[in-house]
Residue frames as qw, qx, qy, qz and C-alpha x, y, z in Angstrom:
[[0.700, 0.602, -0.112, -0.367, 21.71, 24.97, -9.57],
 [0.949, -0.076, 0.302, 0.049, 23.04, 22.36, -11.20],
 [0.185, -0.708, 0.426, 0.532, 26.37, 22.00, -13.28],
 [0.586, 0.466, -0.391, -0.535, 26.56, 21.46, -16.80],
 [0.407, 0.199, -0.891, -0.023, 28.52, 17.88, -16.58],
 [0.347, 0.229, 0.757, -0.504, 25.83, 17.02, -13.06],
 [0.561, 0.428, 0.133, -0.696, 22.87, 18.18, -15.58],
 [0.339, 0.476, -0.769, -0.258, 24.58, 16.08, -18.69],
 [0.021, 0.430, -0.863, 0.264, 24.57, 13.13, -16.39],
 [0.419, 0.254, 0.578, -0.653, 21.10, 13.19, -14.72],
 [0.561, 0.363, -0.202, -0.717, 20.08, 13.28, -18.29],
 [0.519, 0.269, -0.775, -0.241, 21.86, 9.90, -19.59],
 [0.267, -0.091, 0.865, -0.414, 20.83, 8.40, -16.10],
 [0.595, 0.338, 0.378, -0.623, 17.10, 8.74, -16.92],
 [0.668, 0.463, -0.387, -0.435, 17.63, 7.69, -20.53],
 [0.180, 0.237, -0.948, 0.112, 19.08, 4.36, -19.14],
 [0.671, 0.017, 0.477, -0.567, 15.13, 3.80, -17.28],
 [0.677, 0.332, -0.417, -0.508, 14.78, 1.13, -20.14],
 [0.589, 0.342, -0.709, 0.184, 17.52, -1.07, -19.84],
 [0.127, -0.300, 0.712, -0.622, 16.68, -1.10, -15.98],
 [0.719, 0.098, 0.145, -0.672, 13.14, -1.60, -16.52],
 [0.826, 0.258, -0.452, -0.215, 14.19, -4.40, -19.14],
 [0.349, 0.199, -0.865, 0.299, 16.83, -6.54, -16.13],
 [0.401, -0.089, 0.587, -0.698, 13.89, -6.00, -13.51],
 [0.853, 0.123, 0.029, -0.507, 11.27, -8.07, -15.80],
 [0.543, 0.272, -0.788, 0.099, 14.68, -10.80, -16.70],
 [0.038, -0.147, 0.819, -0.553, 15.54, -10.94, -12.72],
 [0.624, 0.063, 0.531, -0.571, 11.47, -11.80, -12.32],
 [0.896, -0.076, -0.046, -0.435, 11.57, -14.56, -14.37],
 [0.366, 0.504, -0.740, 0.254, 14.61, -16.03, -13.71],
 [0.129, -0.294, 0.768, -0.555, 13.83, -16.02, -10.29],
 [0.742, 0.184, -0.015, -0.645, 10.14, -17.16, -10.99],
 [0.735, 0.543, -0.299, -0.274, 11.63, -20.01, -12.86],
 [0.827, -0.357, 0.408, 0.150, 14.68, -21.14, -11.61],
 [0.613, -0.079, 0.542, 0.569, 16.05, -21.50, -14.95],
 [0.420, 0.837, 0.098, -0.337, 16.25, -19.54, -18.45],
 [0.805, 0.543, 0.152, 0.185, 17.20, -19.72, -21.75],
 [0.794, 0.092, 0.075, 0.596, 21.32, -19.25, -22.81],
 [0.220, 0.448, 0.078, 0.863, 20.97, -15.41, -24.48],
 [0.515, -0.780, -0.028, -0.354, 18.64, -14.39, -21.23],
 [0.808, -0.358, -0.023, 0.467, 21.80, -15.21, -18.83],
 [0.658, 0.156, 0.121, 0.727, 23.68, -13.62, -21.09],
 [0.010, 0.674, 0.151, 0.723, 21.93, -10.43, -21.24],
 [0.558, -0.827, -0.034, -0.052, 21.28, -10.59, -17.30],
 [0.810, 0.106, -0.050, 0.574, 25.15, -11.19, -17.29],
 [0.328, 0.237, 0.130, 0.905, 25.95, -7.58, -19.05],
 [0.287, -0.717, -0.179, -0.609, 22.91, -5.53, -17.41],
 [0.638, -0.737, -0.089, 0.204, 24.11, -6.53, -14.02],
 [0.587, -0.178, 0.112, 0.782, 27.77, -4.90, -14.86],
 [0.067, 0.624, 0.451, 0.635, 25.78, -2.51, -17.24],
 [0.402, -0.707, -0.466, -0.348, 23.79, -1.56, -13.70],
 [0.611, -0.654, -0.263, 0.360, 26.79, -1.59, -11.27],
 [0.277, 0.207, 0.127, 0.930, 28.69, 1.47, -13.47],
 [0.270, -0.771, -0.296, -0.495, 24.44, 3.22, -13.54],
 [0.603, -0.683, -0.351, 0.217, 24.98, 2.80, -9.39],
 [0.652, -0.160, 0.052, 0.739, 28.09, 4.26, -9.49],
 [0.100, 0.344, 0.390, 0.848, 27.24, 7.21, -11.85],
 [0.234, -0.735, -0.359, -0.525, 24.03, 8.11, -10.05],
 [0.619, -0.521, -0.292, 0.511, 25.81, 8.12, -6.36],
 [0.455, 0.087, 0.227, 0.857, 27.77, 10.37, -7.93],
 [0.040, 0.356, 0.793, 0.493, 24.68, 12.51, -9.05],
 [0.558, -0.495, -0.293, -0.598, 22.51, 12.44, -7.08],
 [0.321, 0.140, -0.895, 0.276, 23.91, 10.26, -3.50],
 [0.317, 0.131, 0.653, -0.675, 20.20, 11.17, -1.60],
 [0.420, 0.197, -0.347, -0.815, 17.85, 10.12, -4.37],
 [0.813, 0.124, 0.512, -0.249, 15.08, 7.44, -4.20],
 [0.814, 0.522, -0.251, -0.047, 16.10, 6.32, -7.85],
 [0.191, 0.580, -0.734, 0.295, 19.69, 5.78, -6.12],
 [0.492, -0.254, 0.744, -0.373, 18.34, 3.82, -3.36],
 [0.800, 0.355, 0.142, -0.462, 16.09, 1.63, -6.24],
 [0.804, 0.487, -0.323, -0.113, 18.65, 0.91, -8.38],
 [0.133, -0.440, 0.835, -0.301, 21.08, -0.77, -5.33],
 [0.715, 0.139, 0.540, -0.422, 17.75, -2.68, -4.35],
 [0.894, 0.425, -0.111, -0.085, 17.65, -4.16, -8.54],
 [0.380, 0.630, -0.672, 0.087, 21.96, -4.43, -8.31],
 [0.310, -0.370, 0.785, -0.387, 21.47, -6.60, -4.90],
 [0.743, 0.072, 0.614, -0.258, 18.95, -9.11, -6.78],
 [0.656, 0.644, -0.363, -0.154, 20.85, -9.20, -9.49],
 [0.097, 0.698, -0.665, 0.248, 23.66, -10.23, -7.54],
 [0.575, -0.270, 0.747, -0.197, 21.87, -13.06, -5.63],
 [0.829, 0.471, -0.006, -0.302, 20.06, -14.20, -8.75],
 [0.529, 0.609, -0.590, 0.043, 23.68, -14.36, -10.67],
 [0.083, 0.516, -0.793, 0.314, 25.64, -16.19, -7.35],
 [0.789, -0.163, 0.525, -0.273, 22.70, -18.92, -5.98],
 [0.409, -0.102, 0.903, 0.087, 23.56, -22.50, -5.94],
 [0.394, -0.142, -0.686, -0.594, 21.56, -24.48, -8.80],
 [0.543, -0.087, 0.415, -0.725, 18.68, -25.30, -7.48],
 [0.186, -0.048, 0.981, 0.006, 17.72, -29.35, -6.99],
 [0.374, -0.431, -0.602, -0.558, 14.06, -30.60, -8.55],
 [0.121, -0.631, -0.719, 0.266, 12.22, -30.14, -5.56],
 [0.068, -0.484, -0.079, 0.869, 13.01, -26.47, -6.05],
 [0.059, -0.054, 0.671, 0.737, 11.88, -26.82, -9.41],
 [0.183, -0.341, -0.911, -0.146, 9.26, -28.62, -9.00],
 [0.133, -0.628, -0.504, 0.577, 7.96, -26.05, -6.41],
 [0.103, 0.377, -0.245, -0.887, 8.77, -23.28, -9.05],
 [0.170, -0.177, -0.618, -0.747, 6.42, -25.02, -11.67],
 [0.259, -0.539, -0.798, 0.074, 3.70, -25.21, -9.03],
 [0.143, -0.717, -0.350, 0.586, 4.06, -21.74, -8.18],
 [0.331, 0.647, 0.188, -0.660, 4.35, -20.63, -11.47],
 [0.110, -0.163, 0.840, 0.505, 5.38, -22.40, -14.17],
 [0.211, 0.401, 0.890, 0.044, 2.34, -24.66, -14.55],
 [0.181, 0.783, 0.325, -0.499, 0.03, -21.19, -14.43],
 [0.139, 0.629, -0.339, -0.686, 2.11, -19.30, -17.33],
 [0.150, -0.003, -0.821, -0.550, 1.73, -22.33, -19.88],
 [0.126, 0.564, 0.812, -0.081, -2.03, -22.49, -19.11],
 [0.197, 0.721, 0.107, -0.655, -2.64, -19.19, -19.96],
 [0.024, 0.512, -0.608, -0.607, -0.33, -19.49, -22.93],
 [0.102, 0.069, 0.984, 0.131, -2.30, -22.68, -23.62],
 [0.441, 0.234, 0.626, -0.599, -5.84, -21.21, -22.64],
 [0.607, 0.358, -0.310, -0.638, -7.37, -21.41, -26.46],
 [0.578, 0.260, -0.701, -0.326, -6.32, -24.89, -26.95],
 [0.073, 0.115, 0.872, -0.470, -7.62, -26.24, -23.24],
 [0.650, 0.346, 0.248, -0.629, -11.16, -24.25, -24.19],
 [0.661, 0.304, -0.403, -0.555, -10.96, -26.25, -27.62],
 [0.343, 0.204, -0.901, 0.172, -9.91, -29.74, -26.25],
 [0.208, 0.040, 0.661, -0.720, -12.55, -29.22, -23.72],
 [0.530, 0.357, -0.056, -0.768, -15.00, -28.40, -26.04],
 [0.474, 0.251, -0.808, -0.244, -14.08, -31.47, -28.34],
 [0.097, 0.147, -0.900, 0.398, -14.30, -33.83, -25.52],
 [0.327, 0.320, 0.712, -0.533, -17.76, -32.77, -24.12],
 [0.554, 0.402, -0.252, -0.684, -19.11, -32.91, -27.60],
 [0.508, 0.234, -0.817, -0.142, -17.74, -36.46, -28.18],
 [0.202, 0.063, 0.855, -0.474, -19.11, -37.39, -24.19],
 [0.452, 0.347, 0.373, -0.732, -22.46, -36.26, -25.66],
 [0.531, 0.378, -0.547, -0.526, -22.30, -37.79, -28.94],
 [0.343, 0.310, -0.866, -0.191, -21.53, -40.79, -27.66],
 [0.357, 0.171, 0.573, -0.718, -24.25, -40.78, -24.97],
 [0.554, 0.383, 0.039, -0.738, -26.67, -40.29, -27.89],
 [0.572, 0.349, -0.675, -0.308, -25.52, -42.99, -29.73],
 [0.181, 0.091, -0.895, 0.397, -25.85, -45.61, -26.95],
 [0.303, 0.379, 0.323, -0.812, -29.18, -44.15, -26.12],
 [0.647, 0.399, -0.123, -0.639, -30.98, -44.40, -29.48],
 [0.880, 0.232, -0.387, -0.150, -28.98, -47.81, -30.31],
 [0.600, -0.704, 0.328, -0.192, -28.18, -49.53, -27.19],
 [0.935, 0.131, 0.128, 0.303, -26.45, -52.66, -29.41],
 [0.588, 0.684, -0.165, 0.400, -23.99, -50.20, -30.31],
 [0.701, -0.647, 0.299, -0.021, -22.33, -50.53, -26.11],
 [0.962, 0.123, 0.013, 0.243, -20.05, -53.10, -28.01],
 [0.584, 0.632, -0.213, 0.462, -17.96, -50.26, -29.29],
 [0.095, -0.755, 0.337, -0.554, -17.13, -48.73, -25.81],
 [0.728, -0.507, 0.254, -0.385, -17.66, -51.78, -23.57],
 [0.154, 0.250, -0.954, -0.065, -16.51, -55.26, -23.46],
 [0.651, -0.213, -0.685, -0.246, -18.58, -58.04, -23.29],
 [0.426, -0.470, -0.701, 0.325, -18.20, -59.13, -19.51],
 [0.067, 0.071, 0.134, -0.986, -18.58, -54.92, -18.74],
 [0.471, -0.060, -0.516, -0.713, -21.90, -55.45, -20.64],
 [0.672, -0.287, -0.683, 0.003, -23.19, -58.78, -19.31],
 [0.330, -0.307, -0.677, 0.582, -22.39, -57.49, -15.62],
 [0.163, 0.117, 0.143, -0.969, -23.91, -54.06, -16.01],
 [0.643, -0.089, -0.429, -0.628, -27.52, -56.06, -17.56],
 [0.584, -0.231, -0.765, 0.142, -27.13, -58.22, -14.55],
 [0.346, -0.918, -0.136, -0.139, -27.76, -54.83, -12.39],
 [0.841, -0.412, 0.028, 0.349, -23.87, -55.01, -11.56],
 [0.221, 0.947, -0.231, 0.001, -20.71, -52.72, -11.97],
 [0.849, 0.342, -0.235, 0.328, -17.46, -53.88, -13.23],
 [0.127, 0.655, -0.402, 0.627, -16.02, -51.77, -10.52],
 [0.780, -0.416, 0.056, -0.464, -18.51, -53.25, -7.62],
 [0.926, -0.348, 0.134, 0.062, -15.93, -55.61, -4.71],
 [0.718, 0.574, -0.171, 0.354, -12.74, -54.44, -6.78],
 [0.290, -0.790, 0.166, -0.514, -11.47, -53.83, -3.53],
 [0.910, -0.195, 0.305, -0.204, -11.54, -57.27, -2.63],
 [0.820, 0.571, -0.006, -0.044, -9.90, -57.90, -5.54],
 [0.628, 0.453, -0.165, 0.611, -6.92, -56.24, -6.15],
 [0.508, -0.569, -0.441, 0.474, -5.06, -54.27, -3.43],
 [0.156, 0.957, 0.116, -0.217, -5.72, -50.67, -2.96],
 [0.339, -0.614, 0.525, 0.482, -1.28, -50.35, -3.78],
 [0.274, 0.095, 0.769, 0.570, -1.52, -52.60, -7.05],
 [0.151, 0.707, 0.682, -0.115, -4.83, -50.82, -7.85],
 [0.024, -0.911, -0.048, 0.408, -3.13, -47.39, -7.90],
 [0.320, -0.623, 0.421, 0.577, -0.29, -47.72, -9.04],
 [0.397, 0.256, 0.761, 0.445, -1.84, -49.55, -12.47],
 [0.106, 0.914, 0.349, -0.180, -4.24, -46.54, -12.35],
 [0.338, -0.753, 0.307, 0.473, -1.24, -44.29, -12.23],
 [0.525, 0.045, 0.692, 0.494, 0.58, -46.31, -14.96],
 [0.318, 0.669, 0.666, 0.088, -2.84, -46.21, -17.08],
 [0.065, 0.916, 0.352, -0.181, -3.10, -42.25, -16.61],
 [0.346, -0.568, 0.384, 0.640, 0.29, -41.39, -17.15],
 [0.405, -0.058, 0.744, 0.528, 0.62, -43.24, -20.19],
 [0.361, 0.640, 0.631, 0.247, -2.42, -42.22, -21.75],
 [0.156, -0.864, -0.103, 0.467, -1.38, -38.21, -20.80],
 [0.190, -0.605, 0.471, 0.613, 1.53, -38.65, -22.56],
 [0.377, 0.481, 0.790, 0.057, -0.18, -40.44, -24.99],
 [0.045, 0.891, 0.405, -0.199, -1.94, -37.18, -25.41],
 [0.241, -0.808, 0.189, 0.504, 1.04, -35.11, -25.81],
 [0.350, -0.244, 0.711, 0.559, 3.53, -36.97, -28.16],
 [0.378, 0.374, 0.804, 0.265, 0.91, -37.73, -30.47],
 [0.185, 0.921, 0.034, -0.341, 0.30, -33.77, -31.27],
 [0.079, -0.495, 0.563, 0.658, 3.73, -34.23, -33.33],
 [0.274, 0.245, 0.873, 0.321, 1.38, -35.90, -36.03],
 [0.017, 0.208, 0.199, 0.958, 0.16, -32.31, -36.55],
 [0.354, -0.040, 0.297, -0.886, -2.28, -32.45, -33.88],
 [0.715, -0.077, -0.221, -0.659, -4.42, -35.16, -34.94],
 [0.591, -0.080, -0.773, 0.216, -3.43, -38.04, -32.95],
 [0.107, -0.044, -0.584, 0.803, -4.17, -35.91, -29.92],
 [0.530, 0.090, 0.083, -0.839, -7.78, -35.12, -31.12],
 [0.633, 0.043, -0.702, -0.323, -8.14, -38.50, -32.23],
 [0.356, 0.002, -0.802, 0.479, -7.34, -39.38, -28.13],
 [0.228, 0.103, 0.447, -0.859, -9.86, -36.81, -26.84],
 [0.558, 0.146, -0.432, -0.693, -12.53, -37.79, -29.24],
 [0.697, -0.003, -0.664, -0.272, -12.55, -41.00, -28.38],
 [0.113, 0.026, -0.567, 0.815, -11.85, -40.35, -24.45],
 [0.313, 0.018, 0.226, -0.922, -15.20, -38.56, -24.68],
 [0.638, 0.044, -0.591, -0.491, -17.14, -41.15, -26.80],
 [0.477, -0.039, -0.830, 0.286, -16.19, -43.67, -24.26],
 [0.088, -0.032, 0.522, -0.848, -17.18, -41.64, -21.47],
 [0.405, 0.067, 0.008, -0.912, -20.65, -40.97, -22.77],
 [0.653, 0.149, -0.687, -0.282, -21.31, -44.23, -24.03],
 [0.420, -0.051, -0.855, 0.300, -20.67, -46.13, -20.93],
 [0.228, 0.111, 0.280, -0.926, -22.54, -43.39, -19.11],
 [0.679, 0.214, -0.141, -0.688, -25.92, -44.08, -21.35],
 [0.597, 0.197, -0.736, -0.251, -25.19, -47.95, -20.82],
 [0.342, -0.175, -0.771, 0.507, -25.68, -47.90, -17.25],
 [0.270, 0.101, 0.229, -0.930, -28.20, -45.29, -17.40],
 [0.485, 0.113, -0.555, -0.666, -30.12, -47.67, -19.30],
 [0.662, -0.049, -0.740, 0.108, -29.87, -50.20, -16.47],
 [0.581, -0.774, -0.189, -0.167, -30.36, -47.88, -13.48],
 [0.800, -0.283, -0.021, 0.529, -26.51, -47.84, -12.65],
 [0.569, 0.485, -0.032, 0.663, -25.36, -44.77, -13.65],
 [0.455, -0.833, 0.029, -0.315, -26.06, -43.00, -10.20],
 [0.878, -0.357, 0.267, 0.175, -23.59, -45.62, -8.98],
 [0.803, 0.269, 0.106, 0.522, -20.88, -45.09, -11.50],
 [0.163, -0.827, 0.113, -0.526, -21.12, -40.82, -10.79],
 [0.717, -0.673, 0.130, -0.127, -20.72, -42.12, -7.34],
 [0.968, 0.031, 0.090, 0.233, -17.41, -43.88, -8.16],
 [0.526, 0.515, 0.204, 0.646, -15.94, -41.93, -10.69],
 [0.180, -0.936, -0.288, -0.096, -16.40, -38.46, -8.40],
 [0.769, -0.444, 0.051, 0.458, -13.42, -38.83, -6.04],
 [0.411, -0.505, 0.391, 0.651, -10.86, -38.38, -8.85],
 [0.502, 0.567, 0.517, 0.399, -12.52, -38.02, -12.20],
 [0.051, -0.957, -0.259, 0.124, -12.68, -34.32, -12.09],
 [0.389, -0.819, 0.361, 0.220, -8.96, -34.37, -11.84],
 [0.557, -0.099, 0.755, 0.333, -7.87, -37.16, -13.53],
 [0.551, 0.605, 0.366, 0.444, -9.73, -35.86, -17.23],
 [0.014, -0.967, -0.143, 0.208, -8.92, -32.63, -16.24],
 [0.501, -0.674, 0.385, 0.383, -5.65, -33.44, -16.03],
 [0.673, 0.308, 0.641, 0.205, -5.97, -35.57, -19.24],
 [0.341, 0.872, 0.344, -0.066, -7.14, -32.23, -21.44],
 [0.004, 0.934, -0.256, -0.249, -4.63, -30.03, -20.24],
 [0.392, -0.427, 0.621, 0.528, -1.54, -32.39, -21.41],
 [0.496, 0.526, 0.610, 0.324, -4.00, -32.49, -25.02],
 [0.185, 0.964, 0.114, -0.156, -3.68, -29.10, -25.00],
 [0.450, -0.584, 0.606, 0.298, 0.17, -29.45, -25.02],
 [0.606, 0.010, 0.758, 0.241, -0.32, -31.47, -27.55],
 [0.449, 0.784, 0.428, 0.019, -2.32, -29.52, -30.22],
 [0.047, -0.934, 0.236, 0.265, 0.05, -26.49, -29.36],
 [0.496, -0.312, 0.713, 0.385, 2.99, -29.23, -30.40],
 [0.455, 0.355, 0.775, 0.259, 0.83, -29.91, -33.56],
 [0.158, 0.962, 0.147, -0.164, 0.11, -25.83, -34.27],
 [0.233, -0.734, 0.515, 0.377, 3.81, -25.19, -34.16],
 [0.572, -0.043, 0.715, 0.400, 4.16, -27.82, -36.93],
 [0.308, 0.690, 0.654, 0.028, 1.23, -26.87, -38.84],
 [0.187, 0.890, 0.146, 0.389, 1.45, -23.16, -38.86],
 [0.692, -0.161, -0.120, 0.693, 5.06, -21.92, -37.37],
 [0.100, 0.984, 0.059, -0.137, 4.43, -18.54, -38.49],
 [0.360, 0.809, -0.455, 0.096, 7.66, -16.58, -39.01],
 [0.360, -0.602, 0.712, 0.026, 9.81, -18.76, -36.87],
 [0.378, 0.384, -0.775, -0.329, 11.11, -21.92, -38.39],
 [0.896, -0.326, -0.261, -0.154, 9.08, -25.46, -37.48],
 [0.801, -0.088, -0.480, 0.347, 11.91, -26.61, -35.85],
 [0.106, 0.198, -0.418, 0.880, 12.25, -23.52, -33.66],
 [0.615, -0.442, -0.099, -0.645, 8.15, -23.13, -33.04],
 [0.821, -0.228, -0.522, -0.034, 8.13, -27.03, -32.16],
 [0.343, -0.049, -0.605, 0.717, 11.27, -26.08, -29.17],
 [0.265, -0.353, 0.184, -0.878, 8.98, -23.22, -28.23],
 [0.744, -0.208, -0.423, -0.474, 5.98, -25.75, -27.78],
 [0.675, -0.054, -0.669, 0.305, 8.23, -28.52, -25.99],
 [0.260, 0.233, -0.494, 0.796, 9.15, -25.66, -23.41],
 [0.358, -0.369, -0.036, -0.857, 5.62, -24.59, -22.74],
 [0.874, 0.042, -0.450, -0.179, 4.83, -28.50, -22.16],
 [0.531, 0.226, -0.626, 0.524, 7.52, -28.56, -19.75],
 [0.203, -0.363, 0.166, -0.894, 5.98, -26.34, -17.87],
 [0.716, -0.166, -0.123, -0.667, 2.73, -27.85, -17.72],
 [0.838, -0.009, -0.458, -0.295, 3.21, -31.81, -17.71],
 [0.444, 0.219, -0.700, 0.516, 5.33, -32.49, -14.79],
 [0.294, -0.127, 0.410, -0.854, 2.73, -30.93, -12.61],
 [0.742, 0.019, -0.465, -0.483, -0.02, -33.29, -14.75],
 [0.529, 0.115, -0.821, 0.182, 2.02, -36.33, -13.57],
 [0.006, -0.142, 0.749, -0.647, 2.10, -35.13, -9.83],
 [0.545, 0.006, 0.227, -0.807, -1.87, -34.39, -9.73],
 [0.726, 0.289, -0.484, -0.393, -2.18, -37.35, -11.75],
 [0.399, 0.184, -0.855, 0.275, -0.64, -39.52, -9.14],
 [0.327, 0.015, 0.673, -0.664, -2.69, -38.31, -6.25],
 [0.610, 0.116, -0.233, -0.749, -5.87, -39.23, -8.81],
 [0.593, 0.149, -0.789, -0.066, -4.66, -42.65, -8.58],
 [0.272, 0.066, -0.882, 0.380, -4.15, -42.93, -5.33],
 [0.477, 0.023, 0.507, -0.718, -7.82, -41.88, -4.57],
 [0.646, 0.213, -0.582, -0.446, -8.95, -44.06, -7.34],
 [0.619, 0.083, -0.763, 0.164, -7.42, -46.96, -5.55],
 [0.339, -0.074, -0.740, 0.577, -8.41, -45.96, -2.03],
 [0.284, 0.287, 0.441, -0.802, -11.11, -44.03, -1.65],
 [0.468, 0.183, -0.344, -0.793, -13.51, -44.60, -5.12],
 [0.628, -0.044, -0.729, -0.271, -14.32, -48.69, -4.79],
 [0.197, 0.063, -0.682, 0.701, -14.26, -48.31, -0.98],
 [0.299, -0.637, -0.694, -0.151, -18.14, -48.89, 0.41],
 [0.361, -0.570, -0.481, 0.560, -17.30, -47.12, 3.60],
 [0.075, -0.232, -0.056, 0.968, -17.20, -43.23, 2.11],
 [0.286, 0.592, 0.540, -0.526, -20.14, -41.34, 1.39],
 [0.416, 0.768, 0.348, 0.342, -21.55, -39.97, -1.48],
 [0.133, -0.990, 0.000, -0.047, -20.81, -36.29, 0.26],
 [0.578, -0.667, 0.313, 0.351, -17.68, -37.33, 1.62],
 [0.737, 0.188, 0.485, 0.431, -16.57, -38.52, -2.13],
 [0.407, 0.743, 0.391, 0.359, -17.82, -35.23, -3.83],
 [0.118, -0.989, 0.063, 0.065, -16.24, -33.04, -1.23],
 [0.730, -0.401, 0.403, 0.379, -12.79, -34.99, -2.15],
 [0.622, 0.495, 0.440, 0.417, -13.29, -34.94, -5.71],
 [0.212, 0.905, 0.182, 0.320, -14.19, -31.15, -5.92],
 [0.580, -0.759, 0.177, 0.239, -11.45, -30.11, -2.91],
 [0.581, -0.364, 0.504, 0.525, -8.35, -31.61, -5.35],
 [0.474, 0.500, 0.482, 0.542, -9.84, -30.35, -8.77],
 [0.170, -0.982, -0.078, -0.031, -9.88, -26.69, -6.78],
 [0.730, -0.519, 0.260, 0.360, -6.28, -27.36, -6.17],
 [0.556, 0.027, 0.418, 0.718, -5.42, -27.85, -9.49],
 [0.064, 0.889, 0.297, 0.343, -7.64, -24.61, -10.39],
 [0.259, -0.958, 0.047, 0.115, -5.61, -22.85, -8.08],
 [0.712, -0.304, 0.368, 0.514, -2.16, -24.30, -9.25],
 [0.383, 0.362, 0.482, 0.700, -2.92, -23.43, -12.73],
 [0.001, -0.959, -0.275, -0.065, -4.50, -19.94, -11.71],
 [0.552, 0.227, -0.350, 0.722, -0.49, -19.04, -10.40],
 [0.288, -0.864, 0.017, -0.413, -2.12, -17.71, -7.25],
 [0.853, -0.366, -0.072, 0.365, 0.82, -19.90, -5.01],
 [0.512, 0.645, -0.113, 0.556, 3.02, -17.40, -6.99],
 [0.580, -0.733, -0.079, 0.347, 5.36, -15.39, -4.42],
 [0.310, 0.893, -0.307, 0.113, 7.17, -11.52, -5.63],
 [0.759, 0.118, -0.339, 0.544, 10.92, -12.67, -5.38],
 [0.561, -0.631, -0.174, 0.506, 12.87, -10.71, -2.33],
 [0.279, -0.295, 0.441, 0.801, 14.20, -7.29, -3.00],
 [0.293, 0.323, 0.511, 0.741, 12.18, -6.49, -5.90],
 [0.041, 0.613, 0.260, -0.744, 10.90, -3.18, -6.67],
 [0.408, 0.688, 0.454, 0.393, 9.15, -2.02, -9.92],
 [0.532, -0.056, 0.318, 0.783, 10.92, 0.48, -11.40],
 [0.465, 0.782, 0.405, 0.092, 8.45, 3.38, -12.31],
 [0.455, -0.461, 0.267, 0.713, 11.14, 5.26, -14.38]]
């Protein structure tokens, strides 16, 4: 039987399951992350000293207990957490592919479904409008786009010849970046510069679509546009979602102050748009090397396209994720 000051002890141990429970979810995102916010340091800081007195106290206690052996196992990944080197951007980078990128898409998922939603409404509007009044191409096309696509011809058709596949991408690239971020910044105008971008993203789309369908060419633009389109608007949406979320926080801050939502916003964004860029680059480079290129197939195009827009379905799903070393969940 136990003694009064052993019984006493056991008691305050168990009442401490909180504060354990509460450094085991820090230490997983720290590690998760790589990095974290000033007063989350601080608090992993004082729960790892907080945790090596508990260790101490339950040895004491209890020195065969599975709760003893549990809470060494949280004091040893505290300890590596607190003492690794910084970690360089590739590490980052790897951390927002394995989970960064996933947690702000969730956090994001309302304003990707509504940006989506916008978009293929405005692809379809602008179809229809091109369709019922074909004079109205002007707004989405240029003239020589126009004139070559009513000669049976695509403005894309020998661009190969043209420009090399390197100066081809990398202006792609340029193009996609800029219009991503485009996408983003322009949410700090409370969100309507960023719907003004998707809106008119989609118009275009449709429009040019229903101007070459009109001409027999739009089997041949699909055929282009497969490779890396899939990716490349995909990619396009998600940094508009970023953007709306930048333009919500202004708009409606709730209890925090605007100028605290807006950081919240930036951070989520962080998350998200560095990964945009990366996927965004490879878009280019299939743009430029595999989409104007005679020699791939139709099959060979659609199994590229759909292969790297699964990728980013799996980046942003956080199944790459990996439990840090050492952890144990805590059922206390």
């Amino acid at each position: 039987m136990a003694s009064r000051p052993e019984a006493a002890l056991t008691a305050w141990l168990q009442g401490r399951a909180a504060q354990w429970q509460r450094l085991s979810r820090i230490l997983a995102e720290v590690s998760s992350r790589r990095q974290a916010e000033l007063p989350q340091l601080k608090e992993l800081v004082s729960g790892y000293r907080a945790l090596a007195r508990d260790v101490s106290l339950a040895r004491a206690a209890a020195p065969d207990a599975k709760l003893v052996a549990r809470l060494e196992a949280l004091l040893t990944q505290a300890r590596e957490v607190i003492h690794r080197r910084p970690g360089n951007a590739r590490d980052a980078l790897a951390g927002l592919f394995r989970d960064g990128a996933a947690r702000a898409a969730f956090e994001l998922r309302g304003r990707i479904a509504a940006v989506t939603a916008l978009f293929l409404a405005s692809a379809a509007a602008g179809w229809w409008l091109v369709h019922s009044y074909p004079e109205l191409a002007a707004l989405f096309a240029s003239e020589q786009m126009i004139n070559r696509v009513q000669r049976g011809e695509l403005w894309t058709d020998g661009l190969i010849n043209i420009v090399p596949s390197a100066l081809l991408s990398l202006g792609i690239m340029t193009n996609n970046i800029v219009v991503s971020l485009f996408a983003f910044t322009l949410g700090a105008l409370y969100g309507l510069g960023t719907l003004y971008i998707v809106g008119m993203n989609g118009l275009m789309l449709g429009g040019v679509f229903a101007l070459t369908a009109q001409h027999g060419l739009a089997g041949r633009l699909a055929e282009f546009v497969v490779a890396h389109g899939m990716v490349e608007i995909s990619v396009i949406l998600l940094a508009a979602a970023a953007g709306v979320e930048l333009g919500e926080a202004l708009a409606r801050p709730g209890n925090r102050s605007r100028a605290a939502a807006f950081r919240d916003a930036v951070r989520r964004a962080g998350q998200l748009l560095p990964v945009c860029v990366v996927f965004l680059v490879g878009a280019g480079l299939i743009e430029g090397y595999v989409s104007p290129d005679p020699h791939f197939t139709m099959a060979q195009r659609v199994t590229i396209g759909v292969v790297y827009w699964l990728f980013l379905l799996l980046v942003l799903s956080g199944r790459l994720r990996r439990r840090p070393h050492g952890r144990s969940d805590l059922p206390l």
